[in-house]
PAVO-949932 format. One line per 3 residues: number of its first residue (from 1); their letters; for each residue x, y, z of C-alpha. Coordinates in steps of 0.02 Angstrom, whole numbers. Each point is the difference from the previous one (the first is absolute). Layout:
N
NUM	A	X Y Z  ... .
END
This chain:
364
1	XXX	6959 5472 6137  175 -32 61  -58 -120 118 .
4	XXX	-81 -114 -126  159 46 -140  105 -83 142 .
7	XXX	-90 -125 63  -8 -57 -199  174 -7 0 .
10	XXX	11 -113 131  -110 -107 -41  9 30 -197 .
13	XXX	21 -219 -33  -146 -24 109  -114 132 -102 .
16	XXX	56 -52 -169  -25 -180 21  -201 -8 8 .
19	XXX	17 109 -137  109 -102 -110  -55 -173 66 .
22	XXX	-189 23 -1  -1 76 -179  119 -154 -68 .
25	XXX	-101 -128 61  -170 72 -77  81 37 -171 .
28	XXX	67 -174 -15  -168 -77 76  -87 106 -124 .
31	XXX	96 -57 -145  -14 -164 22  -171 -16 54 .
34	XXX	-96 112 -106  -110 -69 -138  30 -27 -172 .
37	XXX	-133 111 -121  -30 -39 -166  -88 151 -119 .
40	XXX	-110 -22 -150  -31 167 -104  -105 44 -140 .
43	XXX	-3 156 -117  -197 52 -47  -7 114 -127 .
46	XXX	-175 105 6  -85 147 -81  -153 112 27 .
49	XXX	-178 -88 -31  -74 51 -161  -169 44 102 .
52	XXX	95 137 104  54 82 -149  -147 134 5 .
55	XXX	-42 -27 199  13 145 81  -61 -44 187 .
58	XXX	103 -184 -7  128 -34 137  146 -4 -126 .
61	XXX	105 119 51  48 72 -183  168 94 83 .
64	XXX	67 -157 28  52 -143 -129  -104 -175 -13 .
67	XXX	110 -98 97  3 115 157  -163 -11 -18 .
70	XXX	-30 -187 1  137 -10 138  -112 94 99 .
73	XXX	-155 -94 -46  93 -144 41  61 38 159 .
76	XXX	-157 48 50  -78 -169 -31  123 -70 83 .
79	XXX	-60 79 155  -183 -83 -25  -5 -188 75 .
82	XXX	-114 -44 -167  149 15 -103  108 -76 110 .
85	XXX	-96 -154 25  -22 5 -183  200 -21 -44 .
88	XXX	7 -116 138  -144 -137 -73  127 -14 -157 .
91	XXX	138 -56 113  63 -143 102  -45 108 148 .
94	XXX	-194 -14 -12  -17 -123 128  23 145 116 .
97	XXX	-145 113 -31  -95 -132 95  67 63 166 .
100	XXX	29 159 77  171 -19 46  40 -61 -183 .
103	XXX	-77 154 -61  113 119 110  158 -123 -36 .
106	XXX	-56 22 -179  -26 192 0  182 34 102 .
109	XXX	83 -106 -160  -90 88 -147  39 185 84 .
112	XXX	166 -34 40  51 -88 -153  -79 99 -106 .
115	XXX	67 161 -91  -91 90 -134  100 156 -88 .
118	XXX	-33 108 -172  90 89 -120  -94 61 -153 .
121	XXX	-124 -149 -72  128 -130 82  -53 -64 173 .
124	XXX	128 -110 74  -64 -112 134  124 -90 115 .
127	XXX	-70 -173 108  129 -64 140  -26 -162 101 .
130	XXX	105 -144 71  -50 -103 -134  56 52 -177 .
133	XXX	-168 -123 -59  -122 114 117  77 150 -55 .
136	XXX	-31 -44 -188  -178 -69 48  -72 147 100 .
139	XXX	86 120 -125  -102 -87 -154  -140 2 123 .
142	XXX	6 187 0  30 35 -189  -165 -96 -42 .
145	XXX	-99 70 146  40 181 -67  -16 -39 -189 .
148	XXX	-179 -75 38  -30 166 128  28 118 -140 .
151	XXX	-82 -94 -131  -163 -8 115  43 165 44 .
154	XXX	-4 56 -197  -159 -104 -21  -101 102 138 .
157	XXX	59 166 -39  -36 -33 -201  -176 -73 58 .
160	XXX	-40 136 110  42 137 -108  -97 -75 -136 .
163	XXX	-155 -17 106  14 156 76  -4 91 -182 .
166	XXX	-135 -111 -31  -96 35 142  20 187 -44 .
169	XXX	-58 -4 -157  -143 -116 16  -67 148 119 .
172	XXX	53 131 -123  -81 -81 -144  -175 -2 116 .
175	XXX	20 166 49  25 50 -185  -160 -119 -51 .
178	XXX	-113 87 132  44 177 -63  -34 -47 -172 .
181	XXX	-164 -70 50  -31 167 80  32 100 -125 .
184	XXX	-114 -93 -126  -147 10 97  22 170 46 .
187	XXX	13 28 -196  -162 -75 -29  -89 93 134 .
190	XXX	64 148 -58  15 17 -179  18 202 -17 .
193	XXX	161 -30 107  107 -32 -158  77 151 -62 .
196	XXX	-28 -15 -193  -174 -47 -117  -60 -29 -168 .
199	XXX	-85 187 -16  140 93 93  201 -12 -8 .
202	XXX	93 -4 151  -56 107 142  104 153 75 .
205	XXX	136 -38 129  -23 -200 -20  158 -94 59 .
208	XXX	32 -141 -111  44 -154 79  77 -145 -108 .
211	XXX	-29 -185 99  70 -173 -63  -104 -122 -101 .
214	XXX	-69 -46 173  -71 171 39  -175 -12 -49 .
217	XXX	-7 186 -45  90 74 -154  -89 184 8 .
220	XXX	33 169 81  -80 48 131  -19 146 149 .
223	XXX	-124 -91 130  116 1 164  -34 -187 51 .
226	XXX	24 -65 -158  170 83 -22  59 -70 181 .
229	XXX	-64 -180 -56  87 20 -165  166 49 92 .
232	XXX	-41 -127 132  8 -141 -122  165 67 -84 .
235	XXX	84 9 171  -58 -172 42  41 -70 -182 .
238	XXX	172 71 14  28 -105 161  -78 -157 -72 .
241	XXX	143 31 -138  137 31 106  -41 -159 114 .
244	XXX	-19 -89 -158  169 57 -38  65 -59 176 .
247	XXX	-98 -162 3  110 -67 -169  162 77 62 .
250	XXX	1 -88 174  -61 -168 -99  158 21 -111 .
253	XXX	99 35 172  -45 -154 64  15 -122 -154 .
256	XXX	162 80 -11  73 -37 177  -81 -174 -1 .
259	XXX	86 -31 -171  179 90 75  -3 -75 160 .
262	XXX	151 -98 -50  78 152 -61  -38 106 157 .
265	XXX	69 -131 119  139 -114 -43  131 -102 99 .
268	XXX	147 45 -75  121 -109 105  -118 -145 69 .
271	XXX	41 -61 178  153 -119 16  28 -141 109 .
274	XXX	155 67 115  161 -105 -17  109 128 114 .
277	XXX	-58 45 189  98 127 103  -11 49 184 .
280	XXX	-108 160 26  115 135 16  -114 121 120 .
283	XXX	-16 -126 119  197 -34 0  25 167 20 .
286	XXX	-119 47 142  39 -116 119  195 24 38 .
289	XXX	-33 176 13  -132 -16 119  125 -109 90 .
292	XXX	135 133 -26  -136 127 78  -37 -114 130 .
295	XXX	175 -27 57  52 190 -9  -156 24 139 .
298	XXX	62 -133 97  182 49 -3  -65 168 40 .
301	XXX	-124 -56 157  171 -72 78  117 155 -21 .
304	XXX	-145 104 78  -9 -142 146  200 -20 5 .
307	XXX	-2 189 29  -125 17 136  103 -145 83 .
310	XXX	172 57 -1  52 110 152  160 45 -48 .
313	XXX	69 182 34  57 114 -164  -37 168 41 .
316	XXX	-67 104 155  -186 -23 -54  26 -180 41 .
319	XXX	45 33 182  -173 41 70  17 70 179 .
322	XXX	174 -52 33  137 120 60  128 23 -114 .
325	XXX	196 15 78  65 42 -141  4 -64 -221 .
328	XXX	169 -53 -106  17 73 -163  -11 -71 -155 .
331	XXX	184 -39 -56  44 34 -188  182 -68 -12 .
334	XXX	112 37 -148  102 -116 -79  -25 -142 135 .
337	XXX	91 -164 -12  -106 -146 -61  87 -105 136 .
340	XXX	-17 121 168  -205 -35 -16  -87 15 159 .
343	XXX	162 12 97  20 172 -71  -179 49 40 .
346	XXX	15 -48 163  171 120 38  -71 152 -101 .
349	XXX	-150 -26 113  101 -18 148  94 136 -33 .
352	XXX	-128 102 -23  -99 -29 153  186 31 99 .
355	XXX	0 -179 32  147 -60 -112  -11 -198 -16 .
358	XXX	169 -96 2  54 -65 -163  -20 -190 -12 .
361	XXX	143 -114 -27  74 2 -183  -82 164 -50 .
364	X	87 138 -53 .
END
């Protein structure tokens, strides 16, 4: 470590200057050469789709607020080359779909322009381009592709919950036809099955069962199968009611989120046309300190190799298998004269090795 402390030392203008000449040059070529950005933002304000309110296996993460949410959904369009291609047909850049190397050139612009961020219902999404009219283009381009998404979106998930529910109860309402069916014919093949007549009054232990208008039984009765058809058909009527129920709420769900679509999505601050660019400030960053980094390696490669060259002799290690006669002693003088310099080094030296130099003319 001394070694390589000296050797610094000796060479410390040599060392410094890659450092300090290399890093100059690339922060003013980076200044003046980097590219001018401009940035178009718009504010989206969004809110949870009236046909989510009551769905329990959606993927709307209720722990988190609508815009996260659409941020995410967002993003995660973004990553699907149908969407992209989609943003890119309402811009100048559509030409460029029709190759492959457009399409990449296209892609590396949208994702590295591109920022999408949330806070509450307010999504905030940032477009950055050398050309302030691109920027505004591709960033209107992406407003209108996500406001058509999510009303299509809305459109399918209001359609298919109403035809599930309809589905459902189309089945139900068979079902419930079928037992009803049953249970009159097994009525009038068995007529001593009903629990009450006109001779006798009600008959010991009957369970009374009370059905709805459609029930075609209004009696009491104890025969086993006709009691498990009777509560059969009041299961099955009570789930015909219930997906009744469901059926009108999810049609009122999705005539409301049609009719508050504009309500649930809105642009707050519309895209701009950029009048102001600025130089990305990453980029300007980055590259003098990977030119600072670079430097400090080099500078370092060349003390290590100004080290391993220099032969010079500062302590017995660096002798090797030569004799030693005999070492001098490091001198510590007190109050030396600035003038006497080496001459005085070389007659306490002297002096010391019994030796005793003459004094040159004019000293004293």
């Amino acid at each position: 470590m001394t070694k390589f402390i000296d050797t610094f030392f000796r060479h410390k203008f040599l060392l410094i200057l890659p450092v300090v000449l290399i890093t100059s040059l690339v922060t003013g070529y980076t200044l003046v050469t980097s590219p001018i950005y401009y940035e178009s933002v718009t504010g989206i304000w969004v809110d949870r789709p009236a046909y989510l309110a009551n769905a329990a296996n959606s993927d709307w993460n209720p722990y988190l607020s609508a815009g996260v949410n659409q941020s995410t959904r967002l993003n995660e369009l973004l990553r699907t080359q149908s969407f992209t291609n989609d943003i890119v047909r309402r811009t100048v850049l559509a030409p460029l779909l029709s190759t492959g190397k457009g399409t990449d050139r296209v892609n590396q612009l949208i994702a590295g322009g591109l920022s999408v961020s949330a806070n509450g219902h307010l999504i905030v999404i940032r477009m950055k381009t050398e050309n302030a009219q691109l920027s505004y283009q591709i960033l209107d381009a992406v407003v209108g592709a996500f406001r058509d998404n999510a009303a299509a979106d809305r459109i399918n998930q209001a359609s298919l919950a109403t035809s599930f529910y309809e589905s459902r109860l189309s089945t139900a309402t068979d079902d419930l036809a079928q037992l009803t069916n049953a249970a009159r014919q097994y009525m009038a093949a068995n007529p001593g099955a009903l629990g009450t007549s006109a001779n006798s009054g009600p008959v010991a232990g009957a369970r009374p069962v009370v059905a709805d208008t459609s029930n075609p039984f209004q009696t009491l009765t104890v025969d086993p199968q006709l009691l498990d058809l009777q509560s059969r058909i009041q299961s099955k009527q009570t789930e015909v009611d219930g997906l009744r129920k469901s059926l009108d709420q999810a049609r009122q769900d999705a005539s409301a989120s049609l009719e508050g679509q504009e309500l649930g999505f809105q642009v707050v601050d519309p895209p701009q046309v950029p009048t102001v660019g600025g130089r990305d400030l990453k980029k300007r960053i980055i590259t003098p300190a990977a030119a600072l980094v670079g430097s400090l390696a080099f500078s370092a490669a060349l003390l290590v190799l100004l080290s391993m060259s220099d032969r010079s002799v500062r302590g017995l290690t660096d002798v090797g298998l030569a004799r030693v006669i005999g070492e001098v002693p490091e001198l510590k003088l007190k109050r030396r004269a600035k003038k006497v310099g080496v001459i005085g080094t070389r007659r306490a030296i002297g002096f010391i090795a019994g030796a005793a130099l003459p004094a040159p003319k004019g000293a004293k």
